[in-house]
N, C-alpha and C positions, 0 to 999 in steps of 0.2 A: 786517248791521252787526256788526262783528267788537267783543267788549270787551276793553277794557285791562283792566291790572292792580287800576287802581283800580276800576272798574266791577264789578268780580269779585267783589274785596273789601264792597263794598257790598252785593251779590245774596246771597252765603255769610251776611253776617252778618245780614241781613234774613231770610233762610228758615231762620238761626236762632231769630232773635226777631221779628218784624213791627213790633212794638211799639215795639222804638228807637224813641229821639227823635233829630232829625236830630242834635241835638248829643252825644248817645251815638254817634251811627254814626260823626262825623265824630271822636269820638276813638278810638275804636277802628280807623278805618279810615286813621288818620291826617294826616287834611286837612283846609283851612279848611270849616266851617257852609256856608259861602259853595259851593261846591264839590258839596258832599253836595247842597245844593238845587238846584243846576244839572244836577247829573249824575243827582239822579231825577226830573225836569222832563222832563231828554230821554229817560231811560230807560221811563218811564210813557209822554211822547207818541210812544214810536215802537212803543208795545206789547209790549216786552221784559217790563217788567213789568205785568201786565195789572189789577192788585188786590191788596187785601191783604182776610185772611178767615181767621177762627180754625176751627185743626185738632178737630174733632168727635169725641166718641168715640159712635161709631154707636148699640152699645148702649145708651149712655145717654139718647139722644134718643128711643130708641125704634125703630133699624132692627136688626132679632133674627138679619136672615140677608142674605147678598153673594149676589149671583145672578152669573153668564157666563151670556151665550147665543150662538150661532153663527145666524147666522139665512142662507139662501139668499134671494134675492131676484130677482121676475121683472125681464129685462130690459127697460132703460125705466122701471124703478120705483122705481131706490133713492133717488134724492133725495125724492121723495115721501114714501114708506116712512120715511125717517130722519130728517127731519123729523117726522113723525108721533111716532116711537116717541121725537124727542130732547124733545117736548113733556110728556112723563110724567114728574112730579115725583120719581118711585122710581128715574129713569134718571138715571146721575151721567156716563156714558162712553159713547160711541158710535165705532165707529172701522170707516174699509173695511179693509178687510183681504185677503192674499193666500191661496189655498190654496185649501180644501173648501168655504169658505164667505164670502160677500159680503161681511159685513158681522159686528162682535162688539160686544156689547153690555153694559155691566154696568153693576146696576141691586142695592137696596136696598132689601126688602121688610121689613113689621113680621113675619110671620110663614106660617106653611103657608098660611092662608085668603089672605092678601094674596097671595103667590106664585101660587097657582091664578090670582088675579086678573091678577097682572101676565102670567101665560102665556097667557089666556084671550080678555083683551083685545086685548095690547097685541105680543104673540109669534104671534100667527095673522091679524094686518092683512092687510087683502086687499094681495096682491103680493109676501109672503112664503110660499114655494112650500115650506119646509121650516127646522124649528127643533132645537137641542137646545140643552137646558138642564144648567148646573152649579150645586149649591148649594155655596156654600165652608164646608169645617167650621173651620177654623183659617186666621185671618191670622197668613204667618208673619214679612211685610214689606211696607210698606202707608205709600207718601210722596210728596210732592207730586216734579213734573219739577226737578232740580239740575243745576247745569252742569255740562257733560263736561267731562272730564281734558284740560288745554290740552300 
């Protein structure tokens, strides 16, 4: 589904603020109320926009450390396998991927003891043939998906 202008203008200023109220977006975005609620009607029921959900700051909830993992995966097994691992409350991304390894995973642990956990568990499922692990020391840019440059 291809968006116009207006559509754009809506998305920009929503993954500014979520918050807007339609009649804030509709003045900012310069069109009738009427418009805004049609245009996130269909924007929501076609899945463009999938939710709305306030931005975390990890440390403060209590996630101390950002994990990557590369995991290999037997074949025949990744849908199982990623399933599995996408069921772990500490796992926020799961993605296939191309290269050295099957599948990359990034996940959110409170601290060292967690981390063992989440590797011990949840990074040696039976059907993952081979893992490594990243701990991130610094987020240095860190944002939800924006829309491309039209």
């Amino acid at each position: 589904m291809a968006l116009d202008s207006v559509d754009r203008a809506i998305i920009e200023s929503l993954c500014e603020d979520a918050r807007l109220s339609q009649r804030q977006l509709a003045q900012k975005v310069g069109v009738a109320q009427g418009t805004i609620t049609n245009r996130l009607r269909r924007l929501e029921g076609n899945g463009t926009i999938q939710g709305y959900a306030p931005i975390l700051n990890a440390d403060s909830v209590g996630w101390g450390m950002t994990v990557m993992a590369g995991l290999c995966i037997e074949k025949g097994r990744m849908m199982d396998v990623q399933k599995h691992i996408s069921a772990d409350p500490r796992v926020f991304s799961v993605y296939d991927v191309t290269g050295d390894w099957d599948s990359m995973v990034l996940a959110r642990v409170k601290d060292r003891k967690d981390l063992d956990d989440l590797t011990k568990s949840v990074f040696t499922l039976d059907g993952i043939s081979r893992s490594y692990t990243h701990v991130v020391l610094n987020t240095v840019k860190e944002s939800g998906v924006r829309l491309p440059e039209e």
